[in-house]
C-alpha positions in Angstrom: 11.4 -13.6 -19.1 13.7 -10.8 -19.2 14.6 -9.5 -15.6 15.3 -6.1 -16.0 16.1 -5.1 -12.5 18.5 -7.7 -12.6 19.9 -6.3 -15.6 23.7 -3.9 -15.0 23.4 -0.3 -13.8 23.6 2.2 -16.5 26.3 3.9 -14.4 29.9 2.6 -14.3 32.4 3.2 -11.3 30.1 4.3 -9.1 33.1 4.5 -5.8 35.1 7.3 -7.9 32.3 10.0 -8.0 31.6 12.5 -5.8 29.3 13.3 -3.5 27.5 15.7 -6.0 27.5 13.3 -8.9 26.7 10.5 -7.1 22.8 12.3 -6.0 22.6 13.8 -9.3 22.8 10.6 -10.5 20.3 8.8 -8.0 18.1 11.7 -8.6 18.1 11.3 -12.6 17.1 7.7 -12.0 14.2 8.7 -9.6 12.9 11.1 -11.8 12.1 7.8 -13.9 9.8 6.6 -11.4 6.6 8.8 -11.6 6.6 8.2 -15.4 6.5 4.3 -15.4 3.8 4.4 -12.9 1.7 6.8 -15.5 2.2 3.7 -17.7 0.9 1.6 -15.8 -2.0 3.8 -14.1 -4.4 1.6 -17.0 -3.7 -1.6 -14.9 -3.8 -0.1 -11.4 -6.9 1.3 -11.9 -8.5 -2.1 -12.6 -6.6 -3.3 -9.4 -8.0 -0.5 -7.3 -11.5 -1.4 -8.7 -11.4 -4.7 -7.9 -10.1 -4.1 -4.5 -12.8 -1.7 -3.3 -15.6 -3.8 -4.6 -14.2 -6.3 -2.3 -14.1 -4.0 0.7 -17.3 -2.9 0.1 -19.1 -6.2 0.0 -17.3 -7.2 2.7 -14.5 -8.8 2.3 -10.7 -8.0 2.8 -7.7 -6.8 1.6 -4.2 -8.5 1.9 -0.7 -7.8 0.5 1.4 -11.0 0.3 5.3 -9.8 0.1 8.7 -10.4 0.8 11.4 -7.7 1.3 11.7 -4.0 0.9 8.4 -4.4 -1.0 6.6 -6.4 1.5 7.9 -4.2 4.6 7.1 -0.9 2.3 3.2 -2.4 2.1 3.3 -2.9 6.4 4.0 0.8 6.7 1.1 1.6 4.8 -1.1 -0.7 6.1 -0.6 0.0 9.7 -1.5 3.4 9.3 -5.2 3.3 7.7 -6.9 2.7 11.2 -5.6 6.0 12.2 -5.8 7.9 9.1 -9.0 6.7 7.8 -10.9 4.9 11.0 -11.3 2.1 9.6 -11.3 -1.5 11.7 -8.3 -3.5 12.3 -8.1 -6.1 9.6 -9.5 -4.6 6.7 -6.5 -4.2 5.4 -3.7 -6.7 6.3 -0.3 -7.8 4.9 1.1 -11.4 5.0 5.1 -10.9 5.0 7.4 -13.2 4.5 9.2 -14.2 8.0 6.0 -12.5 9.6 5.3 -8.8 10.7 6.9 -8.9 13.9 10.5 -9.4 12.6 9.7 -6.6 10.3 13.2 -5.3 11.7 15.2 -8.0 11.7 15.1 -8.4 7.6 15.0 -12.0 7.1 15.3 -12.6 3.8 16.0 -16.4 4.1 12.3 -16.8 4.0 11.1 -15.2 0.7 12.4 -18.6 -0.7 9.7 -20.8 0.7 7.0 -21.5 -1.4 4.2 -22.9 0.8 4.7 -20.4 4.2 2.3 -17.4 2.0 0.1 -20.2 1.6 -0.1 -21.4 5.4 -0.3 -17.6 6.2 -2.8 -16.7 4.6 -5.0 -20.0 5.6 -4.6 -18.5 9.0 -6.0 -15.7 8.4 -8.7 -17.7 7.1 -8.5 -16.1 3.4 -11.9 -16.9 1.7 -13.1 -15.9 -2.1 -14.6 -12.7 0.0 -11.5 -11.3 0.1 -8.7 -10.1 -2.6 -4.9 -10.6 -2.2 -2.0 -8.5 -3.9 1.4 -9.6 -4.2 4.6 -7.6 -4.7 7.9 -9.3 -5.8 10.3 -6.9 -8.0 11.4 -9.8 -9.6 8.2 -11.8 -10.5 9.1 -14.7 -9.4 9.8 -14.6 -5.6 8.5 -18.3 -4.3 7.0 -16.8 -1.0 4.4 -14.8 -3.2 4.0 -17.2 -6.3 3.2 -19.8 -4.3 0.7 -18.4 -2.6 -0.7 -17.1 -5.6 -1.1 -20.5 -7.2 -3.1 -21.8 -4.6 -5.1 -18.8 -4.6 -6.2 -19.0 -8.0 -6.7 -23.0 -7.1 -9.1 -21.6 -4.1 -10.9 -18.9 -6.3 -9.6 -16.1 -4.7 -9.4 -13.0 -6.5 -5.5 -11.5 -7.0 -3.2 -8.9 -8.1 0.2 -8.4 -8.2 2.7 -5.0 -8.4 6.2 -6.3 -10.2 9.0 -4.3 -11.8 9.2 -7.1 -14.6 7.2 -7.7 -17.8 6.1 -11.0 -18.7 6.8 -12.4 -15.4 5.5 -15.7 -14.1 3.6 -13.8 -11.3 1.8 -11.6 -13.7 1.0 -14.4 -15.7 -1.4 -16.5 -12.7 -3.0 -13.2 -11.5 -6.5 -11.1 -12.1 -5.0 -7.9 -12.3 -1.4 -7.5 -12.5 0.7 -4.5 -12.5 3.9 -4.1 -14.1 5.8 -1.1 -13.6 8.8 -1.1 -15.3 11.4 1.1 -13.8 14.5 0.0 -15.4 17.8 -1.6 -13.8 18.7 -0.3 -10.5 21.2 2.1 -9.7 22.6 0.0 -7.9 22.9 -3.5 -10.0 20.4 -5.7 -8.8 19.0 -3.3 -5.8 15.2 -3.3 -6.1 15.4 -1.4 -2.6 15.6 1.9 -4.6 13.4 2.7 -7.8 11.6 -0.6 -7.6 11.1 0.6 -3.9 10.3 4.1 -4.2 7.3 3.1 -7.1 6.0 0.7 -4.6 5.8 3.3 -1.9 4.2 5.8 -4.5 2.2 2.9 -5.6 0.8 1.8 -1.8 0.1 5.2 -1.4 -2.3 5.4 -4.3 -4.0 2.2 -4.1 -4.9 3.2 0.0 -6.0 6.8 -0.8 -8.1 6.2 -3.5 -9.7 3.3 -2.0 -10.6 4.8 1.2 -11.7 7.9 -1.1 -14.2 5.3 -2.7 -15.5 3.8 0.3 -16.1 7.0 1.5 -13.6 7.6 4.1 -12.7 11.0 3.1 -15.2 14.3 2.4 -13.8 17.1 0.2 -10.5 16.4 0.8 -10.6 16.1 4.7 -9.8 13.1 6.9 -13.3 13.4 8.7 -12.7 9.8 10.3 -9.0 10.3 11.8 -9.0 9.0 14.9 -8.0 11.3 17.9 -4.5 9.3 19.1 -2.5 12.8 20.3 -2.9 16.7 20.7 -1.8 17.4 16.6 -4.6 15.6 15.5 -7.1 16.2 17.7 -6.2 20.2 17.1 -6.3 19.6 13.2 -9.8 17.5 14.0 -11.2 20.6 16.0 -10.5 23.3 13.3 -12.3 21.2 10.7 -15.1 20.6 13.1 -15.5 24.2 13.3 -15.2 25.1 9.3 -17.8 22.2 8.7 -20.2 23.3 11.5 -19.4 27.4 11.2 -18.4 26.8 15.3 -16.4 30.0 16.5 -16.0 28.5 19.7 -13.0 26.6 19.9 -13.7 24.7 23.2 -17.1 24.1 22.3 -16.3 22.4 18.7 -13.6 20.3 20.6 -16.5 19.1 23.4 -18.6 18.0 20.8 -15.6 16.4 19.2 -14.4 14.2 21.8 -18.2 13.5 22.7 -18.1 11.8 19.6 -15.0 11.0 18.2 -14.7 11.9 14.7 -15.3 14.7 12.7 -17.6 12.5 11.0 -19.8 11.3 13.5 -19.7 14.8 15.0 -21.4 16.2 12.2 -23.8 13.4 11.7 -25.0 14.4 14.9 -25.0 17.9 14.9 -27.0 17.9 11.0 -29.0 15.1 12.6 -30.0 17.4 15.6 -30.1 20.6 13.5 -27.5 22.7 16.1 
């Protein structure tokens, strides 16, 4: 296979230029990153598909990674619950090292093969559920190992890589390749490989939570009130929704029932 992000940075001497040049430069590169997702918006969709059809008959959703990829997918993850109101394990991620040294960076552990594996048993994966994993490179042990013995056990998998032909690609359901082009930085998937797995997280959680119905018009109807910003934004939808002029009153019915959501259920339900 041909490891592009391993490949030499198209920019030369990179401690002699400015300040200026040097962001021009980053930017350029960024700008690159929107476009190779479009490319690959064919494959994601097939992923996204496949992923709510789990959720929706029940099963679950984990991302198996290692690195900036893996800790970019636990940023995402942790905030569905909130955003969405959705239960705790829905959506789940199985990181190299484990989620709770998610600060410490240990890197050391991508190179196991079987720990994914052992993870994920754990977490008692079953053919219910669908797991994703990201690896830049394609060929990270930690999340082709797991893989393999996925597609052993008969569960369903994706993968998001910033190789083509990659060995990773090659043992899963739906894989998607977004091809951003060596890094910057030689060798530094932390940046455009990064950034299109950020933008890439983002789209496979919004429009999945779209399609299980999660979101009305575009309004997060089932945030969950957790501090005085959002239960202020939840209020003044309550009150567009309802045609409530009384702030105090929409917010009373609000915390009565918790979301947006079930707030309207009731009032439609109730005819008030």
């Amino acid at each position: 296979m041909n490891k592009i992000t391993e490949q030499p940075s198209l920019y030369n001497h990179l401690e002699k230029m400015s300040v200026e040049e040097l962001t021009a430069n980053i930017n350029k590169e960024d700008k690159k990153v929107a476009v190779a997702i479009e490319k690959a918006l064919p494959q994601l969709n097939e992923l996204i598909k496949a992923i709510v059809n789990k959720l929706k008959n029940g099963g679950r959703m984990f991302y198996l990674g290692a690195g900036s990829g893996g800790r970019l997918s636990v940023l995402d993850a942790i905030e569905l619950p909130t955003t969405y109101g959705i239960e705790k394990g829905i959506v789940n991620v199985i990181l190299a090292g484990g989620v709770t040294r998610l600060h410490e960076a240990p890197e050391e552990m991508e190179d196991n093969p079987d720990n994914g594996w052992i993870a994920l048993q754990d977490a008692t994966v079953s053919a219910k559920d669908i797991v994703v994993g990201i690896t830049a490179s394609g060929t990270t042990p930690f999340v082709l190992g797991a893989l393999q013995q996925c597609r052993k056990n008969k569960i369903t998998t994706g993968c998001i890589v910033s190789n083509p032909d990659s060995p990773v690609a090659a043992i899963t359901d739906f894989p998607v390749e977004v091809i951003t082009g060596p890094e910057f930085i030689t060798g530094s998937t932390r940046m455009k490989c990064g950034t299109a797995q950020k933008m890439i997280f983002d789209i496979i959680s919004t429009t999945t939570m779209v399609q299980l119905g999660r979101v009305e018009d575009n309004r997060m109807v089932n945030v969950m009130l957790i501090n005085d910003k959002i239960t202020d934004r939840a209020v003044k939808m309550l009150m567009e929704k309802a045609a409530i002029a009384d702030y105090d009153k929409a917010k009373t019915i609000l915390l009565k029932h918790g979301s947006v959501k079930k707030a309207m259920d009731y009032l439609v339900k109730n005819e008030l």
